[in-house]
Every structure is written in structure tokens, then in C-alpha cells.
N, C-alpha and C positions, 0 to 999 in steps of 0.2 A: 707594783701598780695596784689599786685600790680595785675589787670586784667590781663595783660599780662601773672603773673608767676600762677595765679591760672589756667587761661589757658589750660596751660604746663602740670601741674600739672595734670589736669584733663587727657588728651590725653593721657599722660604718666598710668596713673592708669587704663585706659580704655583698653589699650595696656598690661600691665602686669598679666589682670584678665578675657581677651580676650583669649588669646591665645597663646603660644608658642609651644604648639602643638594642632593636631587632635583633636576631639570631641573624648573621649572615648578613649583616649591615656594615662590615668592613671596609675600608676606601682600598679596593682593589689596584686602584692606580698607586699608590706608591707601596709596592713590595719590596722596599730595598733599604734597608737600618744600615745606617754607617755612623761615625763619629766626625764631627766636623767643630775644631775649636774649644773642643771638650766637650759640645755638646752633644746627644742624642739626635740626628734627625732620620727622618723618612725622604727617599728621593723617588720616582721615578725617573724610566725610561726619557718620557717627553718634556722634561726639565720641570714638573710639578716637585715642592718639595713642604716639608712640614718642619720646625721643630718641637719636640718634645718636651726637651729642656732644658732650665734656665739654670743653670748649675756655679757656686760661686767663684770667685779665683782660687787657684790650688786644688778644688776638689773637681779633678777632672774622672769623667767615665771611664775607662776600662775597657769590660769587652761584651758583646752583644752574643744574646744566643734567643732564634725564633723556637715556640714550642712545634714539634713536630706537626701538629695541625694546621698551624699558622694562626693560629688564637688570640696567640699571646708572646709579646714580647720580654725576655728577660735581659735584663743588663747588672753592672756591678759599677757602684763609685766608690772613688776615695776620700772619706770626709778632709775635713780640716787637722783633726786630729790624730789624722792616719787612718783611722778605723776603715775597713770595708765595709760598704753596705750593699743588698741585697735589695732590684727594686721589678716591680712588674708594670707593664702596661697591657690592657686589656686592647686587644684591635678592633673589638664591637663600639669600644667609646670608653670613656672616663677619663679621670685623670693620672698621673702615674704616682702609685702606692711604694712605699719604700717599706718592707718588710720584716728585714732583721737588718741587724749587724752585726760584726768581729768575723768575717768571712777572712779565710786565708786568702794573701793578695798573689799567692805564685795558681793557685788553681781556680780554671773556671767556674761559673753555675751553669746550669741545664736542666733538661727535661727529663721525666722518664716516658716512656717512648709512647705512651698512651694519652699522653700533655696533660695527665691531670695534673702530677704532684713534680715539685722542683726538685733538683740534688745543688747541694751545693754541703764547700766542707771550712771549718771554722777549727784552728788551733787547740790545744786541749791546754789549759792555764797548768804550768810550773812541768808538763809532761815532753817539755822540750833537753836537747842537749846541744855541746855544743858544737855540735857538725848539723841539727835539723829539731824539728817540730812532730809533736805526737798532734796526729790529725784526725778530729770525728767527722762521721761523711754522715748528714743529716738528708734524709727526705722529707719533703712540707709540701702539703695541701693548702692551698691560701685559699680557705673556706672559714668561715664563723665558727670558733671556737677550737677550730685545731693547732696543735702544734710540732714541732718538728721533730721528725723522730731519728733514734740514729742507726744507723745500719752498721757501721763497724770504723772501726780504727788502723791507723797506717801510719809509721813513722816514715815521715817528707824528709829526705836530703836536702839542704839549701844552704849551707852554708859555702857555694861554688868560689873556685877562685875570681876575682874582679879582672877586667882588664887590665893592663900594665897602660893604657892611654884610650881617651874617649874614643870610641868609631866614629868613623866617620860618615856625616850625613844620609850618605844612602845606606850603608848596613845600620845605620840606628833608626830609619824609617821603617826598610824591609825588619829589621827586628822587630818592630811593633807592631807591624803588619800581621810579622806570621805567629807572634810571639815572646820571642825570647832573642834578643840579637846575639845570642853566643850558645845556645841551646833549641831545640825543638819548640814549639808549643806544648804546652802541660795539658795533658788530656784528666779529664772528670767527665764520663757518661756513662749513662744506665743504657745496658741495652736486652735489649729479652733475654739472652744466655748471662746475667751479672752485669756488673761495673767494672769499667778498665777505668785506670788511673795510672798515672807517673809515682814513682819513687824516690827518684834523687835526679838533681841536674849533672853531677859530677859526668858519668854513666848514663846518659836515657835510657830509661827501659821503659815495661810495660808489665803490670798486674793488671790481674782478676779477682773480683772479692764477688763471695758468695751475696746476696744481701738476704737471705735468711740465716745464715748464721754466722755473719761474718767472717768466715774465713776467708786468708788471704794467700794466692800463690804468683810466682813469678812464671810469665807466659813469655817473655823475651829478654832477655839479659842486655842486649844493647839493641837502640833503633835510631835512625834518623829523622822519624817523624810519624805520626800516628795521624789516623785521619779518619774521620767518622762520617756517616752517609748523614742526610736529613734529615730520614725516618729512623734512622738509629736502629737497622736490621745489621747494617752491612761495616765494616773497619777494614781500611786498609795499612798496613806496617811496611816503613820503608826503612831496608836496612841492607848497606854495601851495594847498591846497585839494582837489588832486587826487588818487587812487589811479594806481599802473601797476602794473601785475603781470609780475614779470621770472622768466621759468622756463628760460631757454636766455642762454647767454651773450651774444650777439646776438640785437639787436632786428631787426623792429619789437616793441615792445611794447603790451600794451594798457592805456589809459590812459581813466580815465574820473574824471570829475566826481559823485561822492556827493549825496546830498539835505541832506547837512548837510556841515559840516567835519570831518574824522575828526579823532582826539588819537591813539587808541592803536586797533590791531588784533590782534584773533584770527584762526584760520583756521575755517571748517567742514572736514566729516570729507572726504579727496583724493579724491572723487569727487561733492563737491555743487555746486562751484563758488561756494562761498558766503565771505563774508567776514563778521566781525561786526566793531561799531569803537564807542568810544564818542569822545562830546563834552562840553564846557564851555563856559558862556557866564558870564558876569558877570551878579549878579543886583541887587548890591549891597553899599553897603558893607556892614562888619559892626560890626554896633552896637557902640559903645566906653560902655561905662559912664565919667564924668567920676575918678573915682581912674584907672583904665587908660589912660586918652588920652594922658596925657601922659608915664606909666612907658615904655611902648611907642615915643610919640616918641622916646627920649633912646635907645633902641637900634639901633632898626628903619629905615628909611630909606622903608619904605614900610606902610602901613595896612591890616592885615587886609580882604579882601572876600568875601561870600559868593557861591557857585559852584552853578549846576544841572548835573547831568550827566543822560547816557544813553547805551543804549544800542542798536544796531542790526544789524539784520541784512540785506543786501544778497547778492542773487542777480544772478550774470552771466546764468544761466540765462532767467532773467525776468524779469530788471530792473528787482523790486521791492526798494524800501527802506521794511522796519517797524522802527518804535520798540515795544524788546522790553521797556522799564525806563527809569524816568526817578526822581530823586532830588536831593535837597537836600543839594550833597556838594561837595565841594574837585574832587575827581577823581578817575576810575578809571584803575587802573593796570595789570595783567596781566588776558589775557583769555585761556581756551583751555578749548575744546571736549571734553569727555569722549568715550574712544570710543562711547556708548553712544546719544551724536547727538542728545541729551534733554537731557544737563546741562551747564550753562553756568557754570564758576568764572571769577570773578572777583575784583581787588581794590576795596579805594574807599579814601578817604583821607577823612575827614570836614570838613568846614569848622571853621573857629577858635574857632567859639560858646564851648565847654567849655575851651579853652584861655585867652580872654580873662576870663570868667568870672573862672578861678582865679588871674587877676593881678588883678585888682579886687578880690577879697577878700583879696589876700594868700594866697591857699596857694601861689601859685607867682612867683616874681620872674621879669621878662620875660627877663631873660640867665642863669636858670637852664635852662638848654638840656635836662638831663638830665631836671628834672622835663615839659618840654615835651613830651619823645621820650613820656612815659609819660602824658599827658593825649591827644595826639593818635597816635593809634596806626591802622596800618593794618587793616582790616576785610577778608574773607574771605566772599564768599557764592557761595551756587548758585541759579542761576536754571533750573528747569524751563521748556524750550522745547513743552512738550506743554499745560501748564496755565496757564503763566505766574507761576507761585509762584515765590516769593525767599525764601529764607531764611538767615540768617546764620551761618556755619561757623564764626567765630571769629576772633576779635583777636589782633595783636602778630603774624600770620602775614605775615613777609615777604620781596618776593620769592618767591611759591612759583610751584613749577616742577609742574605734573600730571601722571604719568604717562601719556604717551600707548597703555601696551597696557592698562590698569587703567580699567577703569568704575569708579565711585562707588558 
């Protein structure tokens, strides 16, 4: 690019992440980023909603990550041509900036924990092989005239085995939900003690890289799922049935045993010491009307089953664990705590009922996958931890990320 238009470019970016309004002019009413249709929007609690944006066929969003202040929103698309791209929204106003591109599409982007500058990690051209990907982990300031600098490198595992047949509707929802419908979510975050990142899918595990001198060690050899607080003080590691809570780069850490098995985790607000987490059990199969049973055989490899979930809330404090909600669901998938220490969003992903249904009657053919996406759709509620009321925020909301300085 020519001095002059880089420039431009700069001023102009300096300009749209500066300011178009006041300090603290944020629309406090919708604190809730999900994906809806591949778009970006904003939802609240009381059915106000926003969209961001206008994004074309094929290049659908990704995944959403608020800055820990609540400033600023971060998201990832997939162009037309594959490429990732890297985009911001300012929540004081403006319009949304698209930053870089050739972002790796298996790991997220994020904050560092002061919401200045972004992390995110991008391929290293011909540093691949062929089981994975040599990966630079770049931190960016999106201010006039900087650029992105790199903090260190990681060979990514990705070359996993494929399914032997597509999943089926709700685990390739809940996959998308929590990430990976055959693997954990891939973790990328800075957090005061370094960055943890994923390694390989084969394996999940979990590293730590120094970001002054890039070094890099291995902090868990296998996990179930990794899971980061708001503010990016706190990470919880789920692995065989157990929690450990890792806040300093070295252990010991503290590791306990739940009343139930955890699936997924929230945080409480960084001073209750509390965790929330839901589970699944298998309840049963899911009844196949005799047209369905055998459309579904010739696709599927394996047979719808119905799922109970819930969820809990566990204090280190006290060392109780209550069941806050329990439901007749496939699974819940994001959990997180409103600042206001009362509301409780969450996803769920429904069981297959309503999908099988509509292949037994013919409204929908079992490898019509698109009509599938639009029968089983993820669900959006808020649970009052004062009263115990749930109520449903809304469908097709996915992926949302909650504004951690925004109450509900």
C-alpha cells in the first residue's frame, strides 16, 4: 500500500474507534452479541435488538469475543475466498472496522485483559506439515499507526480424524455452540500470568507461552474443555470429571471433584468464588416414528437420543453445590453471569423431537441439513438467581458473547 493511503487509512481507523460519541455513551440495553443468520446482532433482555451486520452469502461470522471492559466488540468472518478476517466494533458508536486478515479459522481472537490491544493468531506460510500448522500469536493495538506485533509461535495439530457420517442436527448445533462438534472449544487468551492456547485436536490439551519471550510449556496433557472468566483473571480446566482452577502460571493448583459431572462452565462475579456449570445425561432414546427410522438410518450412523440437562452453582466458599434448573434439552452451551450477580444467560440446544417429527411427515428430508439448522435452533434464556425464574430471550441467538460491564 502506498505511504500516503496507509496514512489515510490510519486516521480514518483512529477516527472510527475514537469516537462518534461521548465516553460512556454506550446503549446499555442491549448487552448481548449472538449470531443470528450469519449475522452479528445485539439483543436485549426486553426483546430490543440491533443488527450490525450485512455480511454476504458464504461469508458467515464465526465467533464473538466482548473486550473485558465492555468497550469493544470483537468478532471473526469468513470471506468468500476462505480467508479469516479480524473485525472490531466500538460500543461508544461507529461503524464496524475490519482489521486484518489470514487469521487461523480453528482459534479464536480476544482481548488482553486491559482491553487495550487484541490477540489473535494467523498461520505461518509454508511452516506447516502434514499433520498441523506453524502458528504466530500476534498482539494489535487498533490505534493510528500501529501494528501487530508477534509474541511467539506454536505448532497447531489439525489434521483430526473426519467423522465417518455427518452428526446429527443437535450435536452439530451444540458443536457450534460450544465450538467444535467432535472436540472442545480451542482456547487463545492472554491472561495476567501469559496465554493459554490449545495444541492439537487429536489430544486437547492446554499450553502456556511466556509473551516476553515466547516460550512455550505444556500445563495439561489432556482436557475436556478450558474455560475462561470475563475479566481474564480466572480459567477453569475440565478433565475426567474433575474442576481445577488455574490463576497463576504455576501450580499447585486447586482441583476438586463437583456433585455432578460438569459439560460446560460459567464464572460468578471475581470476587464470589463461585462457578456455575451445566450437565447431561442420557435419558433415552428418541422415539423414531416407523417412516423416520429408516430415512435417518441411510444417513445418520447413529440414532437420535433424548438428553436432560442442568444447571449449577458451586461455591469454593462453602462448598455447596445447587441445582439452579434442570430441563428436557440436548444441551446447554454458553453460560455467563451478568454484572448485576442476579441474571444468569444461557444457551440450550433442544433435543431432536421437532426435528424428527418433520422427517416423518416429510417436511424436512434427513440430509436436508439447511432445513435441519432452521428446525433445531439454539435457545437463549435468563435465569433469575433471586427468584429462580427462566425465561426465554430468544431463538437462532448464537454463540452470544454478554457484555461483561452491561447488566440486563
Amino acid at each position: 500500500m502506498h505511504a500516503r493511503a496507509r496514512w489515510l487509512v490510519s486516521i480514518l481507523l483512529t477516527f472510527i474507534l475514537r469516537a462518534a460519541l461521548p465516553a460512556g455513551a454506550q446503549d446499555a440495553s442491549l448487552p448481548i452479541a449472538a449470531i443470528t443468520d450469519g449475522n452479528v446482532w445485539l439483543y436485549g433482555v426486553a426483546g430490543e435488538s440491533r443488527r450490525l451486520t450485512n455480511v454476504m452469502p458464504g461469508e458467515p461470522i464465526l465467533d464473538l469475543a466482548w473486550s473485558p471492559d465492555g468497550s469493544a466488540l470483537a468478532f471473526t468472518g469468513r470471506k468468500a475466498n476462505g480467508a479469516i478476517s479480524l473485525f472490531l466494533w466500538n460500543a461508544r458508536g461507529g461503524p464496524v472496522v475490519e482489521l486484518t486478515q489470514g487469521l487461523h479459522p480453528a482459534l479464536p481472537a480476544g482481548f488482553t485483559t486491559d482491553s487495550r490491544e487484541l490477540i489473535y493468531a494467523a498461520a505461518v506460510e509454508g511452516g506447516g506439515s502434514a499433520s498441523g500448522d506453524l502458528v504466530q500469536v500476534y498482539r494489535y493495538t487498533p490505534t493510528a499507526g500501529s501494528a501487530p506485533a508477534p509474541i511467539g509461535a506454536f505448532t497447531l495439530t489439525t489434521r483430526c480424524s473426519p467423522e465417518s457420517a455427518p452428526p446429527l442436527p443437535t450435536a452439530a448445533r451444540y458443536g457450534f455452540e460450544t465450538g467444535s462438534g467432535q472436540f472442545p472449544r480451542a482456547v487463545l487468551a492472554m491472561m495476567p500470568f501469559g496465554l493459554l492456547h490449545s495444541a492439537t485436536c487429536l489430544t486437547p490439551d492446554l499450553w502456556h507461552m511466556n509473551p516476553q519471550n515466547g516460550n512455550d510449556r505444556q500445563m495439561f496433557a489432556a482436557v475436556d474443555g478450558v474455560f475462561v472468566s470475563p475479566e481474564q483473571a480466572r480459567a477453569v480446566v475440565v478433565a475426567d470429571g474433575t474442576v481445577t482452577f488455574v490463576n497463576t502460571e504455576l501450580g499447585p493448583y486447586l482441583q476438586l471433584a463437583p456433585a455432578a459431572e460438569p459439560d460446560q462452565v460459567g464464572f460468578g462475579l471475581p470476587d464470589s468464588n463461585e462457578i456455575f456449570y451445566s450437565t447431561r445425561e442420557v435419558v433415552a432414546p428418541e422415539p423414531l416414528p416407523a417412516a423416520a427410522a429408516d430415512a435417518l438410518g441411510a444417513v445418520y450412523f447413529q440414532m437420535p437420543m433424548r438428553y436432560r440437562v442442568s444447571l449449577r452453582r458451586f461455591s469454593l466458599r462453602s462448598g455447596r453445590d445447587d441445582v439452579l434448573y434442570t430441563a428436557d434439552a440436548f444441551a446447554i452451551g454458553r453460560i455467563a453471569l451478568a454484572p448485576d450477580g442476579d441474571t444468569l444467560i444461557f444457551s440450550q440446544i433442544p433435543n431432536a423431537g421437532a426435528w424428527v417429527e418433520a422427517v416423518a411427515s416429510g417436511a424436512a428430508l434427513p440430509d436436508d441439513f439447511a432445513a435441519a439448522e432452521r428446525i433445531v435452533q439454539t435457545e437463549v434464556y435468563a435465569l433469575s438467581l433471586s427468584d429462580g425464574s427462566v425465561r426465554l430471550l430468544g431463538a437462532n441467538w448464537n454463540r452470544f458473547a454478554l457484555n461483561p460491564a452491561q447488566s440486563p
